[in-house]
N, C-alpha and C positions, 0 to 999 in steps of 0.2 A: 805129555805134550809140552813142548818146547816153548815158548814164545819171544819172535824176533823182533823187537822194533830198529825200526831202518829210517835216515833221512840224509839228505845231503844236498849241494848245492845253498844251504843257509845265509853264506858271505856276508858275515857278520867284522866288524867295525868298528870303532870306538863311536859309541852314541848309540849302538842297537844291545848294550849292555841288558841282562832281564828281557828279555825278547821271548824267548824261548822257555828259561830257568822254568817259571810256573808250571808248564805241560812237564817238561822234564822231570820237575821234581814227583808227578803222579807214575811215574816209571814203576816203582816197588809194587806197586797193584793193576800194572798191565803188562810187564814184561822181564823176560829174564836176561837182556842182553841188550844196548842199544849199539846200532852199528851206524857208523856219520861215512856217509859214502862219497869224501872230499866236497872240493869248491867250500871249505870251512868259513876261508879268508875272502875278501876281496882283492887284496891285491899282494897278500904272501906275506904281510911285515911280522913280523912278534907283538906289535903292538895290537893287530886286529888280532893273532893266536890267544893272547892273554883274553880276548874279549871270549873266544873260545869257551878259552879254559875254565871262565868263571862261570858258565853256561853248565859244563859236567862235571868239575870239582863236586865230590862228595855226594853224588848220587846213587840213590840204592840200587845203582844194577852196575855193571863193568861196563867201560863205555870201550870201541875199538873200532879206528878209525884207519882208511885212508887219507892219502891228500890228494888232490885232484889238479888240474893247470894252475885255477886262479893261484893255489898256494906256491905255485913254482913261480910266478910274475916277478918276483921281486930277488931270485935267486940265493932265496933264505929260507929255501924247504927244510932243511937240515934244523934251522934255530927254531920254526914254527912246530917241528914233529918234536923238538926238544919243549917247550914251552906247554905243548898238549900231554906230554909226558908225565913233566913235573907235575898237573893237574891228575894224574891216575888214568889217562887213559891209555890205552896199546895202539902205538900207531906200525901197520905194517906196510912194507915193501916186498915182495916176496918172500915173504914170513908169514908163519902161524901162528896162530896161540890154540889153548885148548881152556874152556873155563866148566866146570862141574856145576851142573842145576839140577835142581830136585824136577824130578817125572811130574808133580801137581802144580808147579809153577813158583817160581819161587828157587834161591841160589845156597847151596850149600847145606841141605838139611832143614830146609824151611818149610817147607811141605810135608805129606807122607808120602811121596812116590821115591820110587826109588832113584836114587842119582843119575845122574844122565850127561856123560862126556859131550860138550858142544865143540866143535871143531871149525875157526872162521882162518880162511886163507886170501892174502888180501895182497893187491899190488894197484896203481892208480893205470895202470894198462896205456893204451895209447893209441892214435887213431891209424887210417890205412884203408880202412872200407870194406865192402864183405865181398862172399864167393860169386867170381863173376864180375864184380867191378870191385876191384881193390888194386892198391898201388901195387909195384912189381919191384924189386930187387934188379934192376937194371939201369943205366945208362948216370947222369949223373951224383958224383958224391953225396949230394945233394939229397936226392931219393934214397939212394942205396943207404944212406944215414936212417932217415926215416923207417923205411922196413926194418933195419937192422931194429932200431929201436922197438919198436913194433911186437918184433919176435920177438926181442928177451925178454921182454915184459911177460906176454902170451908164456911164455916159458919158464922164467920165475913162480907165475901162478901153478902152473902143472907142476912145479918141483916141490910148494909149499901145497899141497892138496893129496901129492902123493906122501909129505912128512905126515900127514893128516892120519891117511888109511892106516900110517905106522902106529899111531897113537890108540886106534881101536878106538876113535870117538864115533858113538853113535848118530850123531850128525855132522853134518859137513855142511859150511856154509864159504859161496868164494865170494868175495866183496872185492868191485873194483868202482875204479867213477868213470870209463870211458867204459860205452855200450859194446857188450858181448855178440849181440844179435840186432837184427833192424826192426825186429816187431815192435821193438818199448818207443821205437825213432818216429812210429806214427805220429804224425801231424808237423812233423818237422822238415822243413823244404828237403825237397831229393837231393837237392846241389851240394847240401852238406853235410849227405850222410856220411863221406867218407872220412871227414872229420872228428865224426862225434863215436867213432868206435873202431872194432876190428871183428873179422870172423876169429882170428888167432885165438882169443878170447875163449869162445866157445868152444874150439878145437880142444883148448885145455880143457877146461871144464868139464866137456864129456869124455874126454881121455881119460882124466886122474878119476873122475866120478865126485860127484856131490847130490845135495839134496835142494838147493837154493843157491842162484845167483843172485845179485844185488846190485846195481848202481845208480850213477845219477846222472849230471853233464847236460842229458837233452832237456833241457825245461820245458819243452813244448811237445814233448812228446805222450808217450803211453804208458800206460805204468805195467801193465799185464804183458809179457810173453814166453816165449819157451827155443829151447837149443835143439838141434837138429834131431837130439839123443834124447828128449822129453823130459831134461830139468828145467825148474822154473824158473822163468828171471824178471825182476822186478827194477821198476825205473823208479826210483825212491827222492826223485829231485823232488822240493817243498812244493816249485810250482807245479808239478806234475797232482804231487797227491792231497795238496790243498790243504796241509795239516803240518803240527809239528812233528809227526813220526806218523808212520805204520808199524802195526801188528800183523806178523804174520805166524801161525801157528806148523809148526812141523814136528811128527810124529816118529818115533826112533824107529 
């Protein structure tokens, strides 16, 4: 048995230093992986990443992250995924990683189960809105920007999920921070759901195939849903799940 811890939306700062650290540091005895499912920063600087980064520096599980808008805010996503880096964690964009956990809990031989390939495919996705009401690829640059965007994201993820199936990892996990589906969007006004995700999202997802999706962005939403093709997906924003992470348990 796997176990995932998931959080995101944090938007952490200079002055919310130690916020979190404590719960983090009880990681090694609840999970074998934490995944930060963007909205790290508040407003994208390096200076709120460093607040970050002293948050998962040297924690006993692998930390692997997206970034989300707030972190694009300040047009210094690049220095903030660099900053989160130096601190040990994996930040992707249409990238994978693959990290090896023992079957009983526990990273690299620490248990007695046998080893078990964990597979997280991640991209911060982007919004567009779902089957049925979602933007269109037509009429101004403008829009057609937008969808354009939209796709290759949605597309990114499906390219880094089928690198996944290559790697023979016995789970598959796709992390993004804009919503795959609209289940997780419950409680959050209609007017803007088209904002807070994409169907694209889940088109990947159940294309490439995995075992858990993940993200964050709707704070007011749900935390519990599922893709048209019956993978799980989880809304892991802090306001959502009222905690500093979830555990979620996945079985090879």
């Amino acid at each position: 048995m796997t176990r995932v811890a998931a959080v995101g939306d944090i938007h952490l700062a200079p002055g919310s230093e130690g916020l979190l650290r404590p719960a983090f540091d009880t990681l090694g005895g609840a999970a074998d992986v934490l995944l930060l499912a963007g909205d790290l920063t508040r407003h994208g600087t390096p200076e709120e990443a460093a607040v970050v980064a002293g948050e998962v520096r040297g924690l006993p599980v692998p930390v692997v992250a997206v970034l989300g808008n707030h972190d694009y805010q300040s047009d210094r996503q690049d220095e903030v995924a660099d900053v989160l880096r130096e601190a040990g964690a994996t930040v992707l964009e249409g990238t994978f990683v693959r990290i090896d956990v023992d079957g009983d809990g526990g990273r690299d031989g620490g248990g007695d189960g046998a080893p078990v390939a964990v597979g997280i495919a991640g991209t911060k996705g982007f919004c567009g809105g779902f089957a049925g009401r979602c933007a269109g690829d037509f009429g101004e640059p403008e829009m057609k920007a937008l969808v354009r965007a939209s796709r290759e994201s949605a597309e990114g993820l499906r390219r880094a999920l089928d690198g996944l199936a290559d790697t023979g990892c016995a789970v598959r996990i796709a992390l993004t921070h804009f919503a795959p589906v609209p289940d997780t969007l419950a409680g959050e006004p209609l007017e803007i759901f088209p904002f807070l995700g994409s169907y694209l999202l889940a088109e990947a997802i159940d294309a490439a195939g995995a075992d858990l999706a993940v993200h964050g962005h709707a704070h007011h939403g749900t935390e519990h849903g599922m893709t048209a093709g019956g993978i799980r997906v989880r809304n892991v924003a802090m306001p959502v799940i009222g905690r500093a992470f979830a555990v979620y348990h996945l079985a090879p």
